[in-house]
C-alpha positions in Angstrom: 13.0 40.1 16.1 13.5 41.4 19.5 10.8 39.3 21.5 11.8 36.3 22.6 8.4 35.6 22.5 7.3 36.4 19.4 10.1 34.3 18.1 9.2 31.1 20.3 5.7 31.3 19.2 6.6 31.5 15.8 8.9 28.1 16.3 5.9 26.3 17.7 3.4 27.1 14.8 6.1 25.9 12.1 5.2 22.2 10.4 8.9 22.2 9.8 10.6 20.0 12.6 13.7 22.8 14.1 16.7 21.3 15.8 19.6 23.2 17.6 22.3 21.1 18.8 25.7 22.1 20.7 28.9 21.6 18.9 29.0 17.9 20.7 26.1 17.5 18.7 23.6 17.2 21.8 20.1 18.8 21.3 19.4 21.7 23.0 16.4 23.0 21.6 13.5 21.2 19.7 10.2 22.8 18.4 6.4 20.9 18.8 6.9 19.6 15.1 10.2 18.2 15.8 9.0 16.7 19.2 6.3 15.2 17.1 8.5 13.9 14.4 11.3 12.3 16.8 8.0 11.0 19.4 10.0 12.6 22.0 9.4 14.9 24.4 11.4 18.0 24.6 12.3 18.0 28.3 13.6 14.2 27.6 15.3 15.1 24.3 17.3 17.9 25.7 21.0 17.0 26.6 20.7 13.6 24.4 23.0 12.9 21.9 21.1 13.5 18.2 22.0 10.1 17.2 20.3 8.1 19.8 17.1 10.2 18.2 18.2 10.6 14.4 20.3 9.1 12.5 20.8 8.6 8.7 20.3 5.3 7.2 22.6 5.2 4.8 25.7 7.2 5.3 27.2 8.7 8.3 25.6 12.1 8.9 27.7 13.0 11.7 30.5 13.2 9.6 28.8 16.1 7.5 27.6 17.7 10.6 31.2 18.2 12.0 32.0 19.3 8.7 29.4 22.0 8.5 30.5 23.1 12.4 34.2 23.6 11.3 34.3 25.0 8.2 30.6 26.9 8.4 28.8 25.7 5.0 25.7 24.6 5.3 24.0 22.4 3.1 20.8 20.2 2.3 20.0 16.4 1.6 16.7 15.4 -0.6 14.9 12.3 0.3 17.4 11.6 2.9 15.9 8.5 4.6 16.4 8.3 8.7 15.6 6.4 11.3 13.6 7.6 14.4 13.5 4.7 16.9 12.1 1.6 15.2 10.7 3.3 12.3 12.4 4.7 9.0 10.9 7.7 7.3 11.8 10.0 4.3 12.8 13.8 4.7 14.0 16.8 3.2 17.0 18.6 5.5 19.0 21.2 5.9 22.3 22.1 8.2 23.1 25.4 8.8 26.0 27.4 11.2 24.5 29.7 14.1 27.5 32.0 15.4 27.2 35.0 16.9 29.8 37.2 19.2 29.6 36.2 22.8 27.0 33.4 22.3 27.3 29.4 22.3 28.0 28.0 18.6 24.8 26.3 17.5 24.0 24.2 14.8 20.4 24.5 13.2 18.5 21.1 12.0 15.7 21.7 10.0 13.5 18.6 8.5 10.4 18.7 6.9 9.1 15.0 6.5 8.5 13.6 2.8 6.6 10.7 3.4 3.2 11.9 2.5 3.8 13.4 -0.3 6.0 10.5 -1.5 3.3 8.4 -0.8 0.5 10.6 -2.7 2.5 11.1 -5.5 3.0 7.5 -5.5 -0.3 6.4 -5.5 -1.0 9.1 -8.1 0.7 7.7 -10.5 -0.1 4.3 -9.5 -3.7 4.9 -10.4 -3.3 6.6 -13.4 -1.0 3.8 -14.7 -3.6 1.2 -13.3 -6.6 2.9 -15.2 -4.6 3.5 -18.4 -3.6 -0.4 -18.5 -7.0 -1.7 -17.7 -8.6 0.5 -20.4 -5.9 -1.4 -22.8 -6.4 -5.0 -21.7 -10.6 -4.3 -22.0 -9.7 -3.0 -25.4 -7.7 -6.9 -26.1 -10.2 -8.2 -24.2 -13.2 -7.5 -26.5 -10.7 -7.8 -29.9 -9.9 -11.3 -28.7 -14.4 -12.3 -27.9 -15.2 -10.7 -31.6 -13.4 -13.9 -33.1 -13.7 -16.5 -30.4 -17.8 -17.1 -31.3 -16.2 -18.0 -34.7 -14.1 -20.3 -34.3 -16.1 -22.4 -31.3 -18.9 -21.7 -34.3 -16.7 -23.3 -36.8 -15.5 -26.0 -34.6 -18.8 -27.1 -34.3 -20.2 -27.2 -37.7 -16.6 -29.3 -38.1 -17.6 -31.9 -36.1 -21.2 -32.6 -37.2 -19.6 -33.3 -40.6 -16.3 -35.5 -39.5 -16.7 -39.0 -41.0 -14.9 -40.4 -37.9 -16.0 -40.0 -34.2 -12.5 -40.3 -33.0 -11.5 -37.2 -34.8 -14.1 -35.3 -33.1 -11.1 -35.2 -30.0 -9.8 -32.6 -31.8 -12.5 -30.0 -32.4 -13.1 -30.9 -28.5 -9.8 -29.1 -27.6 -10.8 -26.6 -30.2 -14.4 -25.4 -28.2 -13.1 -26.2 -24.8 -10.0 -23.8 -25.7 -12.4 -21.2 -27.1 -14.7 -21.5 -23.9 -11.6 -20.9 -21.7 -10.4 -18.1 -23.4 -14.0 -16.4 -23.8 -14.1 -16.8 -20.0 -10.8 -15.6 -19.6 -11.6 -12.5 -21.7 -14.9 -11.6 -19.5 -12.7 -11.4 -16.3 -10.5 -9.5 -18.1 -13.6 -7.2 -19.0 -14.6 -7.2 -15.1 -18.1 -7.2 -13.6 -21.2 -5.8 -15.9 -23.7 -5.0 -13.9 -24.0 -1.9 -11.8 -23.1 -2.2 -7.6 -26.0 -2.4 -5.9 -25.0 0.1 -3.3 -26.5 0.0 0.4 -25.9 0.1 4.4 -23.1 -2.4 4.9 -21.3 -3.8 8.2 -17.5 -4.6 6.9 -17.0 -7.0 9.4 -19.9 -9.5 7.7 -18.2 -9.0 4.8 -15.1 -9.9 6.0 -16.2 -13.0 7.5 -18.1 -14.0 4.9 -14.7 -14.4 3.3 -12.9 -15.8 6.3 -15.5 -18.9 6.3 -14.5 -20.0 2.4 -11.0 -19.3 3.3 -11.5 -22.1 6.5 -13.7 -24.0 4.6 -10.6 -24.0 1.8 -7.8 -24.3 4.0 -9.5 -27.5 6.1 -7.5 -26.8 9.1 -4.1 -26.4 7.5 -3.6 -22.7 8.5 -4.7 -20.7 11.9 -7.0 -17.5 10.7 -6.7 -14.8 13.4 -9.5 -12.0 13.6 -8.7 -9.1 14.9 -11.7 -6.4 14.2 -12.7 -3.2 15.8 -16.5 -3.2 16.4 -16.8 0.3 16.9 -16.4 0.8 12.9 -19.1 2.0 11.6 -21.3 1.2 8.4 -20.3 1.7 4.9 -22.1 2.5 1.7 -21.0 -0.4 -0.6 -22.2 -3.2 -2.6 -21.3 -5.8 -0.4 -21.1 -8.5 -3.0 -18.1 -6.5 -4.6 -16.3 -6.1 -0.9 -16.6 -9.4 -0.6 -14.9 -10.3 -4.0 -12.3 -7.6 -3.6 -11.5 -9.2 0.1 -11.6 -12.7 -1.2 -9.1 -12.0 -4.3 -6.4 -10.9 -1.9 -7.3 -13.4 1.2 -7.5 -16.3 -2.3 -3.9 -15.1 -3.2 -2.6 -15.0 0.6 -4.5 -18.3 1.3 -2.4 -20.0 -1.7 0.7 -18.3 -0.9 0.9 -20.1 2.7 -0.5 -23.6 1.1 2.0 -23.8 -2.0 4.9 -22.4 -0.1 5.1 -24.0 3.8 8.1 -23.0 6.0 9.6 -23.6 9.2 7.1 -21.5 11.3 2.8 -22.4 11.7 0.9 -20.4 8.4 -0.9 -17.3 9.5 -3.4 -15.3 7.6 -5.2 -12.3 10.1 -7.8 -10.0 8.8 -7.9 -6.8 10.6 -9.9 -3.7 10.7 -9.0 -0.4 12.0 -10.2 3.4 11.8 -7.4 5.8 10.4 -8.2 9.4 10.9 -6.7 12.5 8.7 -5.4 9.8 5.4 -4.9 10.8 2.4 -5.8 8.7 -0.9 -4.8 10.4 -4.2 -4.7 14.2 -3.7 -7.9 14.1 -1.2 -7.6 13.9 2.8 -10.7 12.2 4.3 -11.4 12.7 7.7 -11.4 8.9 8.7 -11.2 5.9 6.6 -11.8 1.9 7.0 -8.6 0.3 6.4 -8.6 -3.5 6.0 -5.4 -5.5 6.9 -4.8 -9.1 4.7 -1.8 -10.0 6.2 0.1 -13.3 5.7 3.4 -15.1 7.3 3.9 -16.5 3.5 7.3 -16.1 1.7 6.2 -12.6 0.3 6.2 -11.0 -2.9 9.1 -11.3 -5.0 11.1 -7.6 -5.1 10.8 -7.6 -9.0 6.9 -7.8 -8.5 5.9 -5.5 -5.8 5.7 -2.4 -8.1 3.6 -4.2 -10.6 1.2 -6.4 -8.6 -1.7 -4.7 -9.2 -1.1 -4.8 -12.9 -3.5 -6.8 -14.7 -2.0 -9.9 -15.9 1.1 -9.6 -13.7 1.4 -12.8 -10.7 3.4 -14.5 -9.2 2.1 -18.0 -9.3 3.0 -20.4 -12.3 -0.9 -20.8 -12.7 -2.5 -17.3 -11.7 -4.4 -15.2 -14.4 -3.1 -11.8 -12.4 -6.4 -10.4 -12.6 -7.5 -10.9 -8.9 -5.8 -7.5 -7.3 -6.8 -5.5 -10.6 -10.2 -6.4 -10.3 -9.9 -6.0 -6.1 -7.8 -2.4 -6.9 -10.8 -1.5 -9.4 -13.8 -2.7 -6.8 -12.0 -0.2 -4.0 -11.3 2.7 -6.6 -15.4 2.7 -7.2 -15.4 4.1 -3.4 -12.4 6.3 -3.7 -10.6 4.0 -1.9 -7.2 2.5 -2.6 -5.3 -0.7 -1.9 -1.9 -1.0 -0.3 1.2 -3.7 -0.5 3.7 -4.0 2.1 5.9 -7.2 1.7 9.2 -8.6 2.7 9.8 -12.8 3.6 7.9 -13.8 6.4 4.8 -11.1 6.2 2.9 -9.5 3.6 0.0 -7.0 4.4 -2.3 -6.0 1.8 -4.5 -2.7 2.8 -7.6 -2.0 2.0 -8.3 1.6 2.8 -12.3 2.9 2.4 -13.4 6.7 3.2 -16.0 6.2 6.0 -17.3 10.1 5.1 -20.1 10.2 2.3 -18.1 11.7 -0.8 -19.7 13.0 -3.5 
């Protein structure tokens, strides 16, 4: 390709980030994608080491850069995971050699970020998993009601004929055991009646559930609000937002009561617009995302890929129901809930499509 110009416009409409570097490994060229990737500007970026810009997590790239400028071979890395400033993020890259007779030796960086799809595939399979497993415990669910009317049936007709009152104790324990369970069972079967779907501000929603939280938490932990009132209204059934909201605020709530450490307990509710997200395999325009984030002891490690499974917590007296039942509220509105955890904060997401889907 002969044009110069041709070429340069055809570097600038590329989603795939394009690096040239010197051989002292300083950038000298960096496409629109790249600038955008990096969050650098190309007229600042230019002359700058790459590391101060990129740099691989967990080995030392440079090494294999040097590599590839004195022997020639290029070569590629999968799911290589840098770090651009502050942030880490997931990509795809490859190295290659550019020589050519009376020209500088160049190397050529191109990355093409894997984060979103990562993330899609993800929640992909994280749905389908979540759907198949709550079809199974409904299943358990109604074989474990079928026999529970018997037996608090039975208990009953025991104790009317029990010569001694004192042994009617027993078949006491017997019913209450059988209510418990039967009540277990219909959480475990979720809501029965249809959502009652209308016009619905979030944020009343929200503090709807922030007021039981205080009223819970009698001045014991500082609730912070942090809303955006330019957020428009949502069709919902607001009594399920207000369940799914108060199942993860519940769980937050008791997280920061049961476990105090050295610094005040924090829970903040926020709410922000997100534009071009994708949930699943679908990009909405904008969505309603819903932050629940806490300054507990977070989620154990050996828990954070399962906590939306039903049955699965991480409390000595939780059901784990309350995020299945919150994840199965959101999925009604194609919408999806998110964990991010390490000691000292977890954030649970809510994200909502603010576009009428069909």
């Amino acid at each position: 390709m002969s044009d110069p110009r041709i070429a340069k416009r055809l570097l600038d409409s590329l989603s795939t980030a394009v690096l040239l570097c010197d051989t002292d490994l300083r950038l000298r060229y960096l496409n629109p994608a790249a600038e955008s990737l990096l969050a650098v500007s190309h007229t600042r970026a230019i002359g700058v080491p790459l590391e101060e810009v990129l740099v691989e997590v967990s080995e030392n790239s440079s090494s294999a850069l040097q590599e590839t400028l004195h022997s020639g071979h290029p070569f590629t890395k999968r799911e290589a995971h840098l770090r651009v400033g502050l942030r880490e993020i997931v990509v795809d890259y490859s190295v290659s050699l550019m020589h050519s007779p009376g020209e500088m030796t160049q190397l050529l960086i191109e990355v093409q970020p894997r984060d979103r799809l990562l993330r899609i595939a993800r929640e992909e399979a994280m749905l389908a998993s979540h759907q198949a497993t709550r079809q199974l415990v409904r299943g358990v669910a109604h074989e474990i009601k079928n026999p529970l009317g018997g037996i608090r049936g039975a208990a009953q007709l025991l104790e009317r004929e029990l010569p001694d009152a004192e042994l009617t104790e027993y078949t006491r324990i017997i019913i209450e055991e059988a209510d418990r369970l039967r009540s277990l069972a219909d959480r475990m079967l979720g809501p029965r009646r249809l959502p009652a779907v209308r016009s619905v501000n979030v944020h009343e929603c929200v503090e709807r559930v922030v007021g039981l939280l205080a009223a819970e938490a009698a001045g014991r932990i500082s609730i912070v609000r942090d809303y955006d009132p330019s957020l428009p209204e949502i069709a919902a059934d607001p009594d399920q937002l207000i369940q799914a909201i108060l199942n993860i605020g519940g769980n937050a709530l008791q997280a920061l009561l049961e476990n105090p450490g050295e610094q005040a307990p924090v829970l903040t509710f926020k709410t922000r617009p997100v534009r071009q997200y994708t949930i699943g395999a679908r990009r909405h325009r904008i969505v309603l995302r819903i932050d629940i984030r806490d300054n507990g002891p977070g989620i154990p490690a050996e828990l954070r890929e399962s906590i939306f499974y039903p049955m699965v917590s991480g409390r000595a007296g939780g059901t784990g129901l309350g995020l299945s039942i919150a994840q199965d509220i959101i999925h009604q509105y194609q919408g999806l809930i998110e964990c991010e955890s390490r000691p000292g904060e977890t954030t649970f997401s809510i994200f909502l499509p603010l576009e009428k889907t069909s």
